[in-house]
N, CA, C and O atoms as a GROMACS GRO file, in nm:
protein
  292
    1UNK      N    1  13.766   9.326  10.639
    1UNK     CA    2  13.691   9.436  10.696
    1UNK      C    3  13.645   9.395  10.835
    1UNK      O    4  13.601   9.281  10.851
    2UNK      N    5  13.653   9.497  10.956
    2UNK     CA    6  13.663   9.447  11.073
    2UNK      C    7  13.494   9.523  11.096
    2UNK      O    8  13.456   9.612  11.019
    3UNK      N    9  13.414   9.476  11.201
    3UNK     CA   10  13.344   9.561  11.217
    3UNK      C   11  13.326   9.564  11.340
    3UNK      O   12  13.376   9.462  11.389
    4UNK      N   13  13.272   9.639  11.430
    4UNK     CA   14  13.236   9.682  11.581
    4UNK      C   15  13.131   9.563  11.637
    4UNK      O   16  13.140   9.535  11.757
    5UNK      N   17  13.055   9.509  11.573
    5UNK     CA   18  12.986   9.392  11.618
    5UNK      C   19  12.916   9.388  11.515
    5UNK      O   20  12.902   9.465  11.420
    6UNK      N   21  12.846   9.229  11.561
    6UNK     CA   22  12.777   9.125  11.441
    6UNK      C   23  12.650   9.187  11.424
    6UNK      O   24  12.598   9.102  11.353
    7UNK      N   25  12.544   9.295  11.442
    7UNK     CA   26  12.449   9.332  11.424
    7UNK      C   27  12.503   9.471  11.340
    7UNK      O   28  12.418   9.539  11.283
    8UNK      N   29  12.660   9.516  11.334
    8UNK     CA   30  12.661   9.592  11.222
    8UNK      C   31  12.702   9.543  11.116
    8UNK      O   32  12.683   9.600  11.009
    9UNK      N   33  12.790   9.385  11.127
    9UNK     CA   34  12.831   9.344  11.011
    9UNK      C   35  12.713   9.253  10.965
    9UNK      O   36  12.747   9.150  10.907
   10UNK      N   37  12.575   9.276  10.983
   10UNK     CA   38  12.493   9.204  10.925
   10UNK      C   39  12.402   9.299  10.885
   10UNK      O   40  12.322   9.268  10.796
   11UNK      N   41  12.398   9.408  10.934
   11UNK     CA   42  12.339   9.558  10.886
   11UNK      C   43  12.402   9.562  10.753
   11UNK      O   44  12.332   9.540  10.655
   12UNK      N   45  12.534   9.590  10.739
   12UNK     CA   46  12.574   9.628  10.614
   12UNK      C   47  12.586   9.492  10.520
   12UNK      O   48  12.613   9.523  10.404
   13UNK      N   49  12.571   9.342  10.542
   13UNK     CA   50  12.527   9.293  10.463
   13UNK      C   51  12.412   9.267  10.442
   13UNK      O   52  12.398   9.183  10.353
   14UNK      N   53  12.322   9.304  10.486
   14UNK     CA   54  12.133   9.329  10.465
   14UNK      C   55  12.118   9.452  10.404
   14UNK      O   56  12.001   9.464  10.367
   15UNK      N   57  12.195   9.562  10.373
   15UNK     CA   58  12.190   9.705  10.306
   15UNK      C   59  12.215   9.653  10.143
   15UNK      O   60  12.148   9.671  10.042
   16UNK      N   61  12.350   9.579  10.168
   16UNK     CA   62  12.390   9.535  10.076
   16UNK      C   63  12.304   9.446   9.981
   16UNK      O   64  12.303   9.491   9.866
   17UNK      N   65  12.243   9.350   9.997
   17UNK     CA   66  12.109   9.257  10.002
   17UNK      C   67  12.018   9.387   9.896
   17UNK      O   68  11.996   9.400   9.776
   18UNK      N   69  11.986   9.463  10.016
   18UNK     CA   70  11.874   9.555   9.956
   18UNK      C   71  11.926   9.656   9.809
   18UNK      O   72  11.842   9.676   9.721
   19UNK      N   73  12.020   9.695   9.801
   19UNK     CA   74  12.068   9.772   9.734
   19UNK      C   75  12.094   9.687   9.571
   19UNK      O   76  12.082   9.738   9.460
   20UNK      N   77  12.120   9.585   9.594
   20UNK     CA   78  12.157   9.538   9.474
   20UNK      C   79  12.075   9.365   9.447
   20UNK      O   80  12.109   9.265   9.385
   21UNK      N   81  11.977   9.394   9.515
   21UNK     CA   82  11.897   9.268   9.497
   21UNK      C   83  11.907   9.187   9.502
   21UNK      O   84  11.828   9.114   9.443
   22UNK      N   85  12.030   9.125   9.589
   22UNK     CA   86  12.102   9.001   9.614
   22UNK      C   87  11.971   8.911   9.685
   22UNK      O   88  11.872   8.962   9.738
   23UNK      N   89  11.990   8.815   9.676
   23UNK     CA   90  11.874   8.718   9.779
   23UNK      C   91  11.994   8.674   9.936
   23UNK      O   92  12.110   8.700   9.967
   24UNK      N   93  11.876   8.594   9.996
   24UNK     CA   94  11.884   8.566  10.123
   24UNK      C   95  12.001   8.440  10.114
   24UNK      O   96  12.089   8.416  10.197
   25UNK      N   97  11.977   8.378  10.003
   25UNK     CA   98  12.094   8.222   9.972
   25UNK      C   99  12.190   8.244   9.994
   25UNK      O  100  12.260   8.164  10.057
   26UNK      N  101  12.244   8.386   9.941
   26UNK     CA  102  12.404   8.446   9.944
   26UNK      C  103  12.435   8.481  10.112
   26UNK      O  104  12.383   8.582  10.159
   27UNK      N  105  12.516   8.397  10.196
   27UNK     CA  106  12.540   8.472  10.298
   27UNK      C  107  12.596   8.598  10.324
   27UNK      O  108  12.610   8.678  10.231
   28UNK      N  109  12.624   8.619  10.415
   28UNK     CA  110  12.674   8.772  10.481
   28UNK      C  111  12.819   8.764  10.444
   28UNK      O  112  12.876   8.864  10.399
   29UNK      N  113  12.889   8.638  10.465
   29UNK     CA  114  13.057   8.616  10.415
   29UNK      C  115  13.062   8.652  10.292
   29UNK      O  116  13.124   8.751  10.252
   30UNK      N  117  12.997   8.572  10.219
   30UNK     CA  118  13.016   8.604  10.050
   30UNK      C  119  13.012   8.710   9.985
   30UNK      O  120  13.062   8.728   9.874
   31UNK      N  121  12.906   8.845  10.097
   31UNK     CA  122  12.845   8.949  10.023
   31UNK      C  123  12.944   9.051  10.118
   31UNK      O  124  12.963   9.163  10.070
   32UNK      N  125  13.007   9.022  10.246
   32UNK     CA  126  13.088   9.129  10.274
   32UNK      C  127  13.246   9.089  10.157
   32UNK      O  128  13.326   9.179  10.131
   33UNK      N  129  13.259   8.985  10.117
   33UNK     CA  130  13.354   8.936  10.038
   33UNK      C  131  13.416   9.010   9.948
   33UNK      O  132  13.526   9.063   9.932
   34UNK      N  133  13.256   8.994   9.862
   34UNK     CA  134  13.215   9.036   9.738
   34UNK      C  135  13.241   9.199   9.747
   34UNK      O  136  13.289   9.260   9.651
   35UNK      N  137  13.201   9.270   9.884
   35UNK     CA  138  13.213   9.427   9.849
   35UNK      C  139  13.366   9.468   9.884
   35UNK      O  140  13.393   9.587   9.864
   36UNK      N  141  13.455   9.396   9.927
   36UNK     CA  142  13.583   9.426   9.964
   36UNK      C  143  13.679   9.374   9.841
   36UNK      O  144  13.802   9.376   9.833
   37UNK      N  145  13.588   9.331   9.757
   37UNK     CA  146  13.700   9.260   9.660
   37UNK      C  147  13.645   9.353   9.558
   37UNK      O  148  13.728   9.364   9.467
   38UNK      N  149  13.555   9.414   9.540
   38UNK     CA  150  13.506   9.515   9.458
   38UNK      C  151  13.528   9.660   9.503
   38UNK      O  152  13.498   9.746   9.419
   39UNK      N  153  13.564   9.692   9.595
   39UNK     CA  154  13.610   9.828   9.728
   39UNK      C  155  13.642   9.905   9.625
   39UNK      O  156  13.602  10.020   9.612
   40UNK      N  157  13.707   9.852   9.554
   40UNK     CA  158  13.841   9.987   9.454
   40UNK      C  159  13.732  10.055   9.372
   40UNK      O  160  13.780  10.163   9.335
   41UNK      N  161  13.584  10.041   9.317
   41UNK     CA  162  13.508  10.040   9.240
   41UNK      C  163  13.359  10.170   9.349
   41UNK      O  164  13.285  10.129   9.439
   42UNK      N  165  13.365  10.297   9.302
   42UNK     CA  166  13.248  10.344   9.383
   42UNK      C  167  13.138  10.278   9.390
   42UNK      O  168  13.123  10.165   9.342
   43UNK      N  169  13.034  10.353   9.461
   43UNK     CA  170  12.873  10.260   9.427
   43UNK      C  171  12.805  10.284   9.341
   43UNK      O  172  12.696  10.227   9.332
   44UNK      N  173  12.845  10.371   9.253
   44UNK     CA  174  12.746  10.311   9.091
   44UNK      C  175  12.806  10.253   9.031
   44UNK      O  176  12.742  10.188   8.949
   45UNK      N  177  12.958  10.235   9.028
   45UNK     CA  178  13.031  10.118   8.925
   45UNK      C  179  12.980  10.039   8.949
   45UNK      O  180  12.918   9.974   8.866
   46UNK      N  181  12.987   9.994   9.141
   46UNK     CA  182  12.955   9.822   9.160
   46UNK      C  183  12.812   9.812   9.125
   46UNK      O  184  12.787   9.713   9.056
   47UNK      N  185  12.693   9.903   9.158
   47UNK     CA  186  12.627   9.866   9.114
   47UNK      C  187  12.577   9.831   8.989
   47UNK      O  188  12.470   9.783   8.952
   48UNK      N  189  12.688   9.871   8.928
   48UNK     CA  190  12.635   9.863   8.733
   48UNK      C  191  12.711   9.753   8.700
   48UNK      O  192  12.658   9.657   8.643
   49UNK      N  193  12.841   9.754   8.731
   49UNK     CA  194  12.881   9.616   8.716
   49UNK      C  195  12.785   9.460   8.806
   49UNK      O  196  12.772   9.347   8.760
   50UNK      N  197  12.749   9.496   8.897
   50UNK     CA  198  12.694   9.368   9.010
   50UNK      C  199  12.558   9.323   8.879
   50UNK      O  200  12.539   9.213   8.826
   51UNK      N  201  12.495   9.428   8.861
   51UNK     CA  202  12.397   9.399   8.736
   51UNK      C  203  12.412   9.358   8.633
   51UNK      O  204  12.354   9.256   8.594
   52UNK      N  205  12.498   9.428   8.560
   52UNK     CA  206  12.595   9.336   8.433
   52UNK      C  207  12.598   9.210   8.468
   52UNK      O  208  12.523   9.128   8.416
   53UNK      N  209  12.710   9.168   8.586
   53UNK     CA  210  12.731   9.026   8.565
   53UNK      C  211  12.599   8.930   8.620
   53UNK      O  212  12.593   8.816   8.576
   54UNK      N  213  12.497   8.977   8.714
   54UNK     CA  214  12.380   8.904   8.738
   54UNK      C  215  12.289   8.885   8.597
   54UNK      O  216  12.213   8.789   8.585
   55UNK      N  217  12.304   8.986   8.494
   55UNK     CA  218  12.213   8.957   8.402
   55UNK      C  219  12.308   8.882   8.264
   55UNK      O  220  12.262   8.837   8.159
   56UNK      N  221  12.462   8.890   8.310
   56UNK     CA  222  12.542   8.804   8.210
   56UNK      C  223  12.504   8.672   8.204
   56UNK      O  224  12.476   8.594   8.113
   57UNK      N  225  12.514   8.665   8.404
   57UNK     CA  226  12.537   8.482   8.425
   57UNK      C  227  12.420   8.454   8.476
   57UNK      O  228  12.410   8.334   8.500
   58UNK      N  229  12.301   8.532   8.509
   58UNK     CA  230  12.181   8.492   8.557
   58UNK      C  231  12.174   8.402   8.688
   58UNK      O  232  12.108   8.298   8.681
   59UNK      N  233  12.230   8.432   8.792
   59UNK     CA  234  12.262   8.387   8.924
   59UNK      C  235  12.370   8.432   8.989
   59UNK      O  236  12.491   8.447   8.972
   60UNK      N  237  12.263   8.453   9.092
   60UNK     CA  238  12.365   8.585   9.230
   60UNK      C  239  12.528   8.451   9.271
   60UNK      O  240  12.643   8.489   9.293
   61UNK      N  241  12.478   8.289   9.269
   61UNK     CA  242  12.593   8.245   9.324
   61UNK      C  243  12.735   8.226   9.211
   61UNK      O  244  12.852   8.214   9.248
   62UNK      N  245  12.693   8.228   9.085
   62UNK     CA  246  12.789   8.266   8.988
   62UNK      C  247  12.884   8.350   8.962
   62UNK      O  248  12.995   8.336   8.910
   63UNK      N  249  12.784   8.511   9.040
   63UNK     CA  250  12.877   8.602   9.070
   63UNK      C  251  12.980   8.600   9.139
   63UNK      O  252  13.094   8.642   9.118
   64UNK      N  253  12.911   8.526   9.259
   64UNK     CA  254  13.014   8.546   9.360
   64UNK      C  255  13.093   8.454   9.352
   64UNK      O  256  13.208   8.484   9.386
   65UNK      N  257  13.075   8.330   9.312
   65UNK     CA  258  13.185   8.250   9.315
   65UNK      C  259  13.301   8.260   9.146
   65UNK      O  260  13.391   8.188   9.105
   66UNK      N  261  13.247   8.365   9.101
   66UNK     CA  262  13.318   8.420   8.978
   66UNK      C  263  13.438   8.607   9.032
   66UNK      O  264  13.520   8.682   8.979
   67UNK      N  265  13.393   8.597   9.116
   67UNK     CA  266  13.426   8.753   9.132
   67UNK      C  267  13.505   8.688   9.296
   67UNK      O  268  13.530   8.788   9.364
   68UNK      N  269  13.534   8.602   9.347
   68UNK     CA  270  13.585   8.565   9.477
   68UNK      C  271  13.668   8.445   9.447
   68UNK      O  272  13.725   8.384   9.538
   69UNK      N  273  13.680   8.398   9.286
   69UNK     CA  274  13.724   8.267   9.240
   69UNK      C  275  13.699   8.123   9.342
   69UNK      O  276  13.778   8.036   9.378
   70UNK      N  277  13.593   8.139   9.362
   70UNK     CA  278  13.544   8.034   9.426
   70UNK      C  279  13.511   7.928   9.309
   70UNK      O  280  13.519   7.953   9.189
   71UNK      N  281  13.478   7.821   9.359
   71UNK     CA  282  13.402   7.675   9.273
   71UNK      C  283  13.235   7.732   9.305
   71UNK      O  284  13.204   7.803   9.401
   72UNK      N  285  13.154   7.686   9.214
   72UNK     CA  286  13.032   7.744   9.185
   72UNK      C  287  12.978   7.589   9.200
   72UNK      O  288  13.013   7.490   9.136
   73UNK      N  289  12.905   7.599   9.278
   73UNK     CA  290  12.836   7.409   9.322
   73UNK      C  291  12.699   7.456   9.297
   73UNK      O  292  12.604   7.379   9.309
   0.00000   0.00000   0.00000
């Protein structure tokens, strides 16, 4: 995802932040990541799924490094 500059691609990962209660730990990479790898999914799926798996695995970095197949350190 390309964006017009770094104060909008940090807008929409600070919306993002707000919307689904992500914390500040998760950077802006992980969480624009996270919504492009979830894209195919409207915004109440992701948001019902993003909740599901935060209250499955009980940590925002689990998600993401579960949903981006990352290593989870």
């Amino acid at each position: 995802m390309t964006f017009r500059t770094a104060a909008v691609r940090r807008n929409v990962a600070d919306n993002l932040r707000r919307e689904h209660a992500i914390p500040h730990a998760i950077s802006d990479d992980d969480i624009l990541s996270l919504r492009e790898e979830l894209a195919f999914m409207d915004a109440d799926e992701m948001h019902g799924y993003l909740r599901e798996e935060h209250a499955r695995l009980g940590c925002w970095s689990q998600v993401v490094a579960r949903n981006l197949s990352l290593e989870y350190a």
